[in-house]
Structure formats: structure tokens, C-alpha cells
N, C-alpha and C positions, 0 to 999 in steps of 0.2 A: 552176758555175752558168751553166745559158744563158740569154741576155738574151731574151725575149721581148718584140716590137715590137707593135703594138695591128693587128688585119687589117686595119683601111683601110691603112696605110701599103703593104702588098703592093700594093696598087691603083694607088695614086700618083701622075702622073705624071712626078715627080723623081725616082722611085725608080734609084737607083744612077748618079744623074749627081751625080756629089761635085764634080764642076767651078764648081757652085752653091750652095756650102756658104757661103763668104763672097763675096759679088755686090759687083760694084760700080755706083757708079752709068753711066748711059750704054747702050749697047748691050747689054751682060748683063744688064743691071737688065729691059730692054724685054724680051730673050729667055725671064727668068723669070717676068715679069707674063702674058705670054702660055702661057708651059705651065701656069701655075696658071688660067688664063680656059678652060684647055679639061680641065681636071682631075675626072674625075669625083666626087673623093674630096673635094675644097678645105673643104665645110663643116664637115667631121671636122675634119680639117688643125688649121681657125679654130680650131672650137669648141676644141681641144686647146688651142691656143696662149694663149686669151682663160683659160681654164682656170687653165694653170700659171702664166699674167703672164710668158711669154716675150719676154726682151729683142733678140733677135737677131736675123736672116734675115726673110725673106719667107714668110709663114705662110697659106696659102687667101687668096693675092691680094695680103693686106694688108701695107703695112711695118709697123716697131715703132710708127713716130708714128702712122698710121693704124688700127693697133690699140689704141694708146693713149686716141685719142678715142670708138673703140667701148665700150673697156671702161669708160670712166668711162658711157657711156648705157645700158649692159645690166648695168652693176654688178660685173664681173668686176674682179679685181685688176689695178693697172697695173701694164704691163711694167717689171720690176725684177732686177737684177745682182743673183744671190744670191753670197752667200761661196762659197769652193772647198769640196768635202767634203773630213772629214778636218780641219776646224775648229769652234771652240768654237761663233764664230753662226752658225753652218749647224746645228748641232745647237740652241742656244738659241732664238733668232729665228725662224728658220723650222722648226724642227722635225723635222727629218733625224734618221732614227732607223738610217742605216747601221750596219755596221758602224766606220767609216775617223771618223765623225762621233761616236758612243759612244767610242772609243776619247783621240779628243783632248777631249772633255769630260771626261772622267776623267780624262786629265793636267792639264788646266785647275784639276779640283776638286781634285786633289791640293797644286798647286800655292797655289791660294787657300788652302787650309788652314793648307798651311806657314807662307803670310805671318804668317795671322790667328795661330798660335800663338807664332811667333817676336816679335810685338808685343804681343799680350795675357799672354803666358808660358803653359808648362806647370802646368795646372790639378793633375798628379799630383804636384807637384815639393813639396807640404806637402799631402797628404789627410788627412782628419779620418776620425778612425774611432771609432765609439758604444762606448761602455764597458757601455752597459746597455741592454733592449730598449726603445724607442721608435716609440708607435702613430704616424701618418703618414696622416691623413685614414684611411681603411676598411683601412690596410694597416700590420702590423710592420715594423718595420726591426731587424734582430737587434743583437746586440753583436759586435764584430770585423767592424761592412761601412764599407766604405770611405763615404765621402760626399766630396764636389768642392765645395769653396768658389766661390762664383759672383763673377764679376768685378766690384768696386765694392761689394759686397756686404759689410757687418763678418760678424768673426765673431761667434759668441752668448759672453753675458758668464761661462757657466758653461766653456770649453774649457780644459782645462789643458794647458801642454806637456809631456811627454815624453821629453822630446830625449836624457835621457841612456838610455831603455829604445829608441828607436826614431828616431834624427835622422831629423827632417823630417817629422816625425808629430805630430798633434794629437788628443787624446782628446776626446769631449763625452761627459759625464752628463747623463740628461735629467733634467728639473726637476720 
């Protein structure tokens, strides 16, 4: 996969001085305020940065704080630390539809699952199965389908056990 950079960045004036990636204050601060003063690209830059709510560096001129004040007056999102990708809120919160970000929500929900069954218990662990056909609003339910007892839920007064044709099995006749 190659990354592809948006063409104003070709333009740049920073382009490929990495020595300005993390500025400090003082003399570096002034030498990159001034390559962005004479940049022909800086409004891309901004508008980019005001865009994504970039928290970092020095963005068409501006720092974070001073992007900060802009974006609360033109309505852009303030600049904000996302999570790493490759994590649940980078996929949940913000929305990262990576690959690295799908991946650890799917461990995540796997994980929440587990919890939730290991404390509710396994709903299969006694399934109720219909002895006779039973309508279900516009639709049958045959005899021999399983049904899942809902948590908190009684059962209906007609279930009989089973236990010696099927442990852990409950039959219902319908009414």
C-alpha cells in the first residue's frame, strides 16, 4: 500500500526538513514561523490542520494554542490527542475504520462478551425446545427448535422437565 500525501504538501516549504518535526521553543520556533510566513501552500497546511483538530507542531503559521482559538471562531474541532491506532477508542470514539483499529475492537468485543456470559451465564446451558408447532406473531415456530430462556425472565407455567430423556433440556407445549 503506498501512502499517498495530498499535492500541496509537494509544494511546502518544510518539505523534507524533518529537523522540524518536534520545534522547540526559542530560535527553532522563530526559524519555523518564518518558513511558514513565506510558504506558499500555509492555507492548505491550516485548513488541513483546523480539519483534522491537530494537536501538534506548527501548522500554516499557527501553534496548537493558536489554532485552538481559531477553531473554536470558524467552528472546526479543537485540537485533540487521539488514542494510538490499533485501539478500541480510536475505533469507537473517533471512528478509525483501519485495519490495526477493526482488529482490536473485535478483541475488545470478544472480550466484553466473555465477561457478559461468564456473569449472566450460558443461555444454552438449559434450552427450551417446543414439543408442538406454535404461531409467534405472523410466523411458526416448529416443534424440536430450540428457544433461549431470557435473563430475569420466568419460565411459562406449562414447561415440563425432561431431564431423564435429555439433561438440561426443557420441553414447552403450547397452550
Amino acid at each position: 500500500m503506498t501512502l499517498r500525501l495530498p499535492e500541496w504538501r509537494t509544494r511546502a516549504a518544510c518539505r523534507g526538513r524533518f529537523d522540524l518535526d518536534f520545534v522547540e521553543p526559542g530560535e527553532q520556533l522563530a526559524e519555523c514561523l518564518a518558513l511558514c510566513a513565506a510558504c506558499p501552500v500555509a492555507e492548505q497546511c491550516l485548513a488541513e490542520a483546523l480539519d483534522a483538530g491537530e494537536a501538534w507542531g506548527i501548522w500554516g503559521g499557527l501553534d496548537a494554542e493558536r489554532r485552538e482559538q481559531l477553531a473554536e471562531q470558524t467552528g472546526h474541532p479543537a485540537p485533540a490527542v487521539r488514542p494510538a491506532h490499533g485501539t478500541n477508542s480510536r475505533y469507537a470514539k473517533h471512528g478509525c475504520r483501519c485495519d490495526l483499529c477493526r482488529e482490536a475492537h473485535t478483541a475488545y468485543d470478544r472480550q466484553r462478551r466473555a465477561r457478559n456470559r461468564a456473569r449472566v451465564g450460558d443461555p444454552w446451558v438449559r434450552p427450551i425446545v417446543l414439543a408442538e408447532r406454535v404461531r409467534t406473531g405472523h410466523t411458526w415456530a416448529g416443534p424440536g427448535q430450540l428457544l433461549l430462556p431470557l435473563p430475569g425472565v420466568p419460565l411459562p407455567v406449562d414447561v415440563e422437565h425432561q431431564d431423564d430423556q435429555q439433561p438440561g433440556v426443557e420441553t414447552i407445549k403450547a397452550a
